[in-house]
C-alpha positions as CSV (number, residue, x, y, z in Angstrom):
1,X,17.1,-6.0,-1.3
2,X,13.9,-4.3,-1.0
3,X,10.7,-5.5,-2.7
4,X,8.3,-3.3,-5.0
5,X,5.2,-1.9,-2.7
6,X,3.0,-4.3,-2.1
7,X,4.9,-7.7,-2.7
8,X,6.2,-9.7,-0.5
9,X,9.5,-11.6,-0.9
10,X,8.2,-15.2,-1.1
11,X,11.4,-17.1,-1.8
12,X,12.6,-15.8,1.8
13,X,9.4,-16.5,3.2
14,X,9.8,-20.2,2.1
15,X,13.0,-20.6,2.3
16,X,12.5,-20.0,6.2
17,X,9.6,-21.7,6.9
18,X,11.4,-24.7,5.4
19,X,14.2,-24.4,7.9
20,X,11.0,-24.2,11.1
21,X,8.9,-26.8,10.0
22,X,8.1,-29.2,7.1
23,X,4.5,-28.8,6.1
24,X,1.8,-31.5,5.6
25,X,-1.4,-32.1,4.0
26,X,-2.9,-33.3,6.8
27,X,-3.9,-36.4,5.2
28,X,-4.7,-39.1,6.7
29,X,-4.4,-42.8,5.6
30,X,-2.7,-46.1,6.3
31,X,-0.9,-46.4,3.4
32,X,0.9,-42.8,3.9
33,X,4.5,-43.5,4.6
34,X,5.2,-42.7,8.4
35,X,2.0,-45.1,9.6
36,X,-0.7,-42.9,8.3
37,X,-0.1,-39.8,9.9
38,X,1.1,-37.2,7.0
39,X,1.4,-37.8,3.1
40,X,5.0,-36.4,3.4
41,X,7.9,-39.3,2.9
42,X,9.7,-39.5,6.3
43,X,13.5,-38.8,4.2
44,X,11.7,-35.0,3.5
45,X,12.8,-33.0,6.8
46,X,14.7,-29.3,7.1
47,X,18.0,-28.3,5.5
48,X,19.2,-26.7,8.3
49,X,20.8,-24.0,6.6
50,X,22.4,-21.2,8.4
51,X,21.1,-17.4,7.0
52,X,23.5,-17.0,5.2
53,X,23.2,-20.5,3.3
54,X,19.9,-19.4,2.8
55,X,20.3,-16.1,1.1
56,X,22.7,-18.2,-1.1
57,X,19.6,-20.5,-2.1
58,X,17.4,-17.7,-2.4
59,X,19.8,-15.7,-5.0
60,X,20.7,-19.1,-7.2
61,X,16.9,-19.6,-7.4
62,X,16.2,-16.0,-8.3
63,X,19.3,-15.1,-10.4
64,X,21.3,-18.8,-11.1
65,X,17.9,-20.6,-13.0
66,X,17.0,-17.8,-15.7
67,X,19.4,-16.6,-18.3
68,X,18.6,-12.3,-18.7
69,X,18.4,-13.2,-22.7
70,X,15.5,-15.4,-22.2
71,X,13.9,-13.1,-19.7
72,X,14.2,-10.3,-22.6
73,X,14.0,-13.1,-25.5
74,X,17.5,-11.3,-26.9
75,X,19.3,-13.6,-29.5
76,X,19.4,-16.8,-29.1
77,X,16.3,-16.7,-28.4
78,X,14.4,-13.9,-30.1
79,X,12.1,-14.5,-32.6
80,X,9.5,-13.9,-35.6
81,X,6.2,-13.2,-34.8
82,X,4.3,-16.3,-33.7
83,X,0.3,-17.8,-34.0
84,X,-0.8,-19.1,-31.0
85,X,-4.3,-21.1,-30.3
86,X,-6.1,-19.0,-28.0
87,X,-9.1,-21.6,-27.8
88,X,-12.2,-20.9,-29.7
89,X,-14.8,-18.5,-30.8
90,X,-17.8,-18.7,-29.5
91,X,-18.8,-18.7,-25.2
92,X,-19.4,-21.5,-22.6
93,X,-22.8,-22.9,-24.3
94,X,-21.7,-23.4,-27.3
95,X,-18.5,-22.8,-29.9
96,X,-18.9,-21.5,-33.5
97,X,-18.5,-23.6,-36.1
98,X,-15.2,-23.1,-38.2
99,X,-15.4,-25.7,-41.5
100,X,-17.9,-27.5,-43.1
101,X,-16.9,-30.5,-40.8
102,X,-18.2,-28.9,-37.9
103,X,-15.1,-28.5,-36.2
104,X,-14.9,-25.5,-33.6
105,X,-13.1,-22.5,-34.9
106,X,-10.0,-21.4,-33.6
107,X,-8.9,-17.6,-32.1
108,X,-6.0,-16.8,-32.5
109,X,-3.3,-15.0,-30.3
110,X,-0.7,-12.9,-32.2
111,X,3.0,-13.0,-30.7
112,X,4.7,-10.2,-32.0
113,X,8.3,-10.6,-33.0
114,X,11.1,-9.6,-31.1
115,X,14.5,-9.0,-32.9
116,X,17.8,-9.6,-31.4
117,X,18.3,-7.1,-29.5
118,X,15.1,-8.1,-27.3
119,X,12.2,-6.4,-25.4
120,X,12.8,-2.8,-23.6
121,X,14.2,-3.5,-20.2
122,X,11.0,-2.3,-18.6
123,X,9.2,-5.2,-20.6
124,X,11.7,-8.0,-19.5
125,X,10.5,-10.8,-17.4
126,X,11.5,-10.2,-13.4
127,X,12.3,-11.9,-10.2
128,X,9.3,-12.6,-7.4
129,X,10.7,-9.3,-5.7
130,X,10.2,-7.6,-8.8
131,X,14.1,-7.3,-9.5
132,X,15.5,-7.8,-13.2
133,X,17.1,-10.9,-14.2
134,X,20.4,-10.8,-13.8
135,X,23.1,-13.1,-14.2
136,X,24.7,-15.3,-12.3
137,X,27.2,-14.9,-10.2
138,X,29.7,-17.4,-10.6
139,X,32.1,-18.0,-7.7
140,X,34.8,-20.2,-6.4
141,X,36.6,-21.3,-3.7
142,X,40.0,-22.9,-3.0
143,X,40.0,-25.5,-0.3
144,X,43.4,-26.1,1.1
């Protein structure tokens, strides 16, 4: 699986480093569990998951966690356009007001709608590698 120019493929990248090393803070205190020397509870330690149960992590946590209709908001989950508070008019000194209350006035962010069928493929949501959605593969085993 190769990633799009000038990405890296950080789910592999963690997923590995988990496996060398569990990382700390650093921090420092008596009342860390472990006597003081890391924040990190002592039960937190590495999987020790062969490479290929680690490819198998990496592909339920890219494709097995997303459904491809949400990541292209296709029915069930399309929808009508949408208003959206976008904070308020005005710039860090000082807001404009928006009633005779004095209340700050609101901007507004439109969503548009999206109709069952969903957004264009190119304009779906994608993996951390840049790969679409897709869904998951669903596999068993017999155990004798």
């Amino acid at each position: 699986m190769s990633a799009l120019p000038g990405r890296c493929q950080i789910l592999e990248r963690v997923t590995a480093q988990r496996e060398r090393e569990v990382p700390t803070s650093g921090y420092t205190s008596p009342k860390a569990p472990g006597g003081g020397g890391s924040n990190r509870h002592p039960n937190i330690r590495p999987l020790n998951l062969s490479r290929q149960e680690q490819a198998d992590l990496v592909a339920f946590l890219r494709n097995g966690l997303t459904d491809p209709r949400v990541a292209c908001d296709r029915a069930p989950v399309d929808h009508p356009s949408l208003q959206l508070t976008n904070g308020h008019a005005g710039d860090a000194a000082k807001v404009l007001s928006g009633s005779v209350r004095e209340l700050a006035k609101d901007e507004f962010l439109a969503l548009p709608a999206v109709g069952a069928k969903g957004l264009a493929s190119g304009k779906c949501l994608r993996n951390d590698d840049g790969t679409p959605v897709r869904p998951a593969m669903v596999t068993t085993t017999t155990v004798p």
